[in-house]
N, C-alpha and C positions, 0 to 999 in steps of 0.2 A: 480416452487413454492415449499416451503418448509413450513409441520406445526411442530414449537417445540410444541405447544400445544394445544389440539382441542379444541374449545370454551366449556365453559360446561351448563351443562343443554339442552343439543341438543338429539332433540329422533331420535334413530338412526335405519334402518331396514336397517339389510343383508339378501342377497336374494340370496338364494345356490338352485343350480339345484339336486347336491348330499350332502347325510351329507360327511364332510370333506374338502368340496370346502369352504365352511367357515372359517376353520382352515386356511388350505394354502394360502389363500389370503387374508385375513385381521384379521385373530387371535391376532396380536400382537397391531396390530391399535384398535383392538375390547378392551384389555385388559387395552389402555389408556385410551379409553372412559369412560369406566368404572370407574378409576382411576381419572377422571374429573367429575364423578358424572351425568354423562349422562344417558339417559334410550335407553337400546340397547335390539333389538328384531331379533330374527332368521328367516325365514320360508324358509323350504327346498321345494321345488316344487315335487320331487322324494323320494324314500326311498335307490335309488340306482338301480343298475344292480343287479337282479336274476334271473335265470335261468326260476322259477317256481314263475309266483307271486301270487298263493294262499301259497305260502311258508309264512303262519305268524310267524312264529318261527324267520325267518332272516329277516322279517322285523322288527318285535319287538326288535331283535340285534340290527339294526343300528339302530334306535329309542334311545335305553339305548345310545350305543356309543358317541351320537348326545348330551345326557342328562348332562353327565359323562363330554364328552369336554366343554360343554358348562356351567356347573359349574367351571370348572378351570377357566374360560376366566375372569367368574363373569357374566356369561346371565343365566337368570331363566324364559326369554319372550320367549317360542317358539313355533313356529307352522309347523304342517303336511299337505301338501297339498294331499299327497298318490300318485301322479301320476307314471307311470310306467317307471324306468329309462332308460335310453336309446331308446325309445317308442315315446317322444316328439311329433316327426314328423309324427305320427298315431293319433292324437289326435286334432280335431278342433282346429283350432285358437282361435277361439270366447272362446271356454269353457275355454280355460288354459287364455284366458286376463281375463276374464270375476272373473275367480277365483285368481288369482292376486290382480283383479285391485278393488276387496271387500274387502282384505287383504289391500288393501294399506291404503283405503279411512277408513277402520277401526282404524290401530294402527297409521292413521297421520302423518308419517316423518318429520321429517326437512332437515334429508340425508339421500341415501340413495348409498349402496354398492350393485354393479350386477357384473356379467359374463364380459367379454371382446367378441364382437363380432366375432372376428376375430378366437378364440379357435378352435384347433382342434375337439375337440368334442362337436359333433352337437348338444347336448342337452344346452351345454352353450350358442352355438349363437342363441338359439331357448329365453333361458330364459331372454337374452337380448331385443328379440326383445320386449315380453312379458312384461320387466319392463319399456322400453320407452311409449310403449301402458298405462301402467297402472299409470306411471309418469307422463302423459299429465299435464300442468301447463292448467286445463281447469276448471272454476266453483269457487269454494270451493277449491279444491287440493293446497297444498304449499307447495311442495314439492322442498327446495332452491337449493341443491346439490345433483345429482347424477356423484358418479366415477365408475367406473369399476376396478376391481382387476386382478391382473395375479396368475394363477395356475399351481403350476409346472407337468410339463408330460402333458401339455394342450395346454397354450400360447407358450410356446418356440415351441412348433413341429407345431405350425400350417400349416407351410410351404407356407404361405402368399406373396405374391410381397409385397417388401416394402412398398407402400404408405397405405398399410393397416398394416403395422407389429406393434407391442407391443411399442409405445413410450409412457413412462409416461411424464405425467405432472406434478404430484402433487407428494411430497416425501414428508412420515409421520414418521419422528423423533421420533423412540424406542428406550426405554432403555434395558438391558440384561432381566430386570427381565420381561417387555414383550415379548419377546423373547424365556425365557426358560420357560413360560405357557402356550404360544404356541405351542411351544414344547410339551411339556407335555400333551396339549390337541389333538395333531395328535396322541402320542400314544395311545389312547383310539380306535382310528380305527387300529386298529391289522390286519386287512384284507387289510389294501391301505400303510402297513410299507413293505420297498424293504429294501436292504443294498446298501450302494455306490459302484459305483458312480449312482446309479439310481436316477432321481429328486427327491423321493421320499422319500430319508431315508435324515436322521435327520441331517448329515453332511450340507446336499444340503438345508436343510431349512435355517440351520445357509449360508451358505456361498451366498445364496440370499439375505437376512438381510443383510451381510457384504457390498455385491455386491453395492446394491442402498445407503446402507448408505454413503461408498466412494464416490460414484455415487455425492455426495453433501460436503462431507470432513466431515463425521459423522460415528459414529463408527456403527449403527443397523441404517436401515429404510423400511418400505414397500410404495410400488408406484404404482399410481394411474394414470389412465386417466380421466380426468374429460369431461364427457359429458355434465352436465349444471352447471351451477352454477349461482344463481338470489342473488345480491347483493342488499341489502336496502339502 
């Protein structure tokens, strides 16, 4: 499936375990939303990996960096859960659905964007599990789409058997200019830029954009797995 253009007026929540995982994985699909006049909202679950977490100083850092990207993209919706990154798996179930799933039932989605189960890093398959919990189509919730995003230095190294590896379904048609606000919003994390060929530097974001867009005979795109989708 391919969108040239996401429907608009759709309110949109992406759901980042770290600040930056937002960027990388749907920065540029985030920067069309926007561009179709959609209401797009952040909430990071983490503030990231620190060493020391009464270190408010670096957390307060990746807060600003969070801010900073998220002005480029055009989101000005976002929220802090504070959890401890990379910690996840020390932390009840219940409390992390539970704080989610009041996140959810407040800003109301109509899609939403999470983690890829399969990730190497356990805090993503942890915040996945956490968004299907809190995604339930149960009551009141209407929540029509949820996809999952790929992160580079995340989904590729998972080192998964196939029948669980990284296949998108859904491929979201960008133009350059979302692309290079993307861009531009990964450099705001100064601490997660590598040089190539590391996933991580700016080469590697463009030549994934290139990747999935060919992937469909398009010049930019980012791709998606789609875990539900409710049709009217």
């Amino acid at each position: 499936m391919t969108t040239e253009s996401v429907s608009s007026k759709n309110n949109v929540l992406v759901i980042a375990a770290h600040p930056d995982d937002e960027v990388l994985g749907v920065g540029a699909t985030v920067n069309k939303h926007i561009e179709n006049g959609d209401m797009v909202t952040f909430v990071y679950i983490t503030d990231g990996y620190m060493q020391d977490y009464s270190d408010e100083g670096f957390r307060k850092e990746k807060r600003e960096c969070a801010r900073k990207a998220s002005y480029i993209l055009g989101v000005d919706k976002l929220y802090f859960l504070g959890f401890h990154g990379l910690l996840l798996d020390t932390i009840s179930k219940s409390k992390l659905n539970m704080a989610l799933t009041r996140l959810v039932e407040n800003v109301k989605p109509d899609i939403v964007y999470t983690h890829y189960w399969g990730d190497v890093n356990h805090d993503h398959q942890i915040v996945f599990d956490m968004t299907v919990v809190a995604c339930r189509p149960h009551r009141d919730k209407a929540v029509k789409k949820i996809l999952a995003y790929e992160v580079l230095s995340s989904t590729e190294w998972s080192g998964k058997v196939a029948d669980i590896n990284y296949q998108p379904t859904e491929f979201n048609i960008v133009s350059k200019k979302n692309l290079i606000d993307k861009i531009e919003a990964f450099k705001c994390y100064h601490t997660e830029q590598f040089e190539y060929p590391h996933p991580r530097a700016v080469e590697s974001i463009e030549t994934l954009a290139k990747h999935r867009g060919f992937s469909i005979n398009r010049e930019y795109a980012e791709a998606f797995l789609v875990i539900r989708n409710i049709c009217e």
